[in-house]
N, C-alpha and C positions, 0 to 999 in steps of 0.2 A: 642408355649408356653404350659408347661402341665395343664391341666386344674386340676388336683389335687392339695390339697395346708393342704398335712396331718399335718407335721408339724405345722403351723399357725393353722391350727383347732385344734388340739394337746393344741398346746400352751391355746389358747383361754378357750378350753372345761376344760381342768382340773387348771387353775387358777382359774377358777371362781366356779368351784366344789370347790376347799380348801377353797376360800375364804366365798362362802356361808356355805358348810360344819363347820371351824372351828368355824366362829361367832355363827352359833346354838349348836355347843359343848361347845363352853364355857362359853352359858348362861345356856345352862339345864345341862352339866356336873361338868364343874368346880366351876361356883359360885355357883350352887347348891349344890356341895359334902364340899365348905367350910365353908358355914353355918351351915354342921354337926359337926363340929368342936365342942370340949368341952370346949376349953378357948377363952371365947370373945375376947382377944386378939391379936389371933392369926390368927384369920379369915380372916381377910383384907388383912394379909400382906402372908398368902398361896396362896390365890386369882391372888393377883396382880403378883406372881412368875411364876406363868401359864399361866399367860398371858403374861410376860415378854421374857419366854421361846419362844412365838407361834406367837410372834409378829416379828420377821427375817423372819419367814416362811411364814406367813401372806404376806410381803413386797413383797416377792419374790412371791407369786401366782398373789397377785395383778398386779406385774409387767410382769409375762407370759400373763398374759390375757388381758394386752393391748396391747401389742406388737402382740399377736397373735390379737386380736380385731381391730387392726390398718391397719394390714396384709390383712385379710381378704377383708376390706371396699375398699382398693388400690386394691387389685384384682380380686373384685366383683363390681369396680363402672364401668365399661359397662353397667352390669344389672342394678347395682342401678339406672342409668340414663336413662335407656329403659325400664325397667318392671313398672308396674303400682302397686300402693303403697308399694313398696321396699325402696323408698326413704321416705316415713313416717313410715314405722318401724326402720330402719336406726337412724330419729331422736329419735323417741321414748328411744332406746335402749343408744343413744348418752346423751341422759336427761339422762336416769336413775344411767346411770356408773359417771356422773358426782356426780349423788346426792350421789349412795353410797362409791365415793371417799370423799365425803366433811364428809357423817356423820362418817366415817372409821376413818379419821385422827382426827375429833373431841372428837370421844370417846376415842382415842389414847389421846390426852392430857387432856380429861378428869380424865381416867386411870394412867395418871404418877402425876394427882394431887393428889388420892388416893394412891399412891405406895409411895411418899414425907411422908403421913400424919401420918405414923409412926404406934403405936398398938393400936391405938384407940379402944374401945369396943363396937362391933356394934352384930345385930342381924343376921344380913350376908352381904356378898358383894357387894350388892344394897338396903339394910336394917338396917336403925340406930336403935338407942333405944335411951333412957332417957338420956345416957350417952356420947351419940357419938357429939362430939365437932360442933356446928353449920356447918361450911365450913364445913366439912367431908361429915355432911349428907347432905349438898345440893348435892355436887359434887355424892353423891351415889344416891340422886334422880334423877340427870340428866341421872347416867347410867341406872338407871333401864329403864329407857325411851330408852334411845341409843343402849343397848346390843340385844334389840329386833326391831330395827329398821334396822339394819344392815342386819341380813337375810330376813328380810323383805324385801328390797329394790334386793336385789342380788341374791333372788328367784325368783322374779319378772325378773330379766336378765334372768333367769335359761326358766323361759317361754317364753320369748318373743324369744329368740334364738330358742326355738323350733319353734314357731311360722314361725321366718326364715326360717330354715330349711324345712318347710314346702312348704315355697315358690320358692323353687329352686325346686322340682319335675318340670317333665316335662309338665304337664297337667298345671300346676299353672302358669311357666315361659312364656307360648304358650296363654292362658288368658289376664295374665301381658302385654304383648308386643302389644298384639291386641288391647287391652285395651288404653294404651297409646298412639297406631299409631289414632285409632278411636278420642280419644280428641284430637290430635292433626290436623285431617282433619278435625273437626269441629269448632277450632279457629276459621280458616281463613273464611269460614261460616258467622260465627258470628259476627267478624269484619267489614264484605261486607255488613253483614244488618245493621248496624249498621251506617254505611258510608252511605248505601242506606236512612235510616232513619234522617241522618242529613240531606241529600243532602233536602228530599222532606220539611223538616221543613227551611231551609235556602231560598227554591223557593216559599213557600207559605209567608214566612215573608216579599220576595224583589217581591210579587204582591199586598202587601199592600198598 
C-alpha cells in the first residue's frame, strides 16, 4: 500500500484554506466595503449577495476537507493507535471541525435571516442604527459575534494540523512509539502492585 496519500491531503489542506480564507474575507472585506456604501439601504442587501455568491463555494471546501480529513484519519489510524499523543491531537482537531461545523451553519441561517429582512437601514452588515427594525439588529448582533468566530475556530484547525504534521517526522514518530510501548510495559507493572497490595491488605485483615 503507498504510503503517500497526496490527494486526501490535497483535498484536506485546501478546503480548510478556503474555508478559513473566505470567512476572514468576508468579514474584513465584504462587510467591510458594504458599510462604505452611501444608501443605508443598500448595505445589507450587497452584503448578504456576497455571501450568497460564496456560500456553494464555501459548501464545497468544507466538503473536500472532510472527506480528505476522513481519509487521512483511516489511513493514519495505525499511528494514531501506536504513536503517543496522536490520538489526543486526533480528538482535539475532531472537537474543533465539529465546533466550526456548528457555528458555520449557524451563521449560514443566521445570514438568510438577514438576507429575508429586506432594505432595512443599517450602519453596516453587523451594525444597526436608530433605525434598523429590532429582529434585524439582533440577528446583526449575533453576526458580528459569529462572522469572527468562524476564522477563529478554523485557524485554529489551520494550527493544530501543523501541529500534526509535525508529528509524523521521523524523530517525533520514533519518540511517539517508544513512548507508548514504555506506558504500555508499565501497566502491567502497576497492575501486579497493585494485586500485590490487595493481596497483603486481604492477609493482614483474615489474621485479625
Amino acid at each position: 500500500m503507498s504510503e503517500r496519500h497526496t490527494a486526501l491531503r490535497s483535498m484536506h489542506d485546501l478546503g480548510l484554506a478556503a474555508w478559513f480564507g473566505g470567512s476572514l474575507m468576508g468579514a474584513l472585506g465584504v462587510n467591510s466595503a458594504a458599510a462604505k456604501i452611501s444608501d443605508s439601504t443598500q448595505r445589507l442587501p450587497i452584503a448578504s449577495a456576497g455571501w450568497s455568491k460564496w456560500t456553494p463555494v464555501n459548501a464545497a471546501a468544507i466538503g473536500a476537507h472532510l472527506a480528505g480529513a476522513v481519509g487521512e484519519l483511516v489511513t493514519e489510524s495505525p499511528r494514531v493507535a501506536a504513536q503517543s499523543g496522536v490520538a489526543r491531537a486526533s480528538a482535539i482537531k475532531t472537537a474543533l471541525t465539529i465546533g466550526a461545523l456548528a457555528v458555520t451553519g449557524y451563521s449560514r441561517l443566521v445570514g438568510m435571516r438577514l438576507e429575508k429582512a429586506g432594505n432595512p437601514p443599517v450602519n453596516g452588515t453587523t451594525e444597526p442604527n436608530h433605525q434598523t427594525p429590532a429582529s434585524v439588529a439582533s440577528s446583526q448582533r449575533q453576526m458580528k459575534l459569529l462572522q469572527w468566530a468562524v476564522p477563529a475556530i478554523t485557524g485554529t484547525l489551520v494550527v493544530v494540523t501543523a501541529y500534526m504534521g509535525e508529528q509524523q517526522k521521523p524523530g517525533q514518530v520514533l519518540r511517539g512509539l517508544l513512548g507508548r510501548s514504555n506506558g504500555l510495559m508499565s501497566a502491567p507493572k502497576s497492575m501486579a502492585k497493585m494485586g500485590m497490595g490487595m493481596g497483603k491488605r486481604q492477609m493482614a485483615m483474615a489474621g485479625r
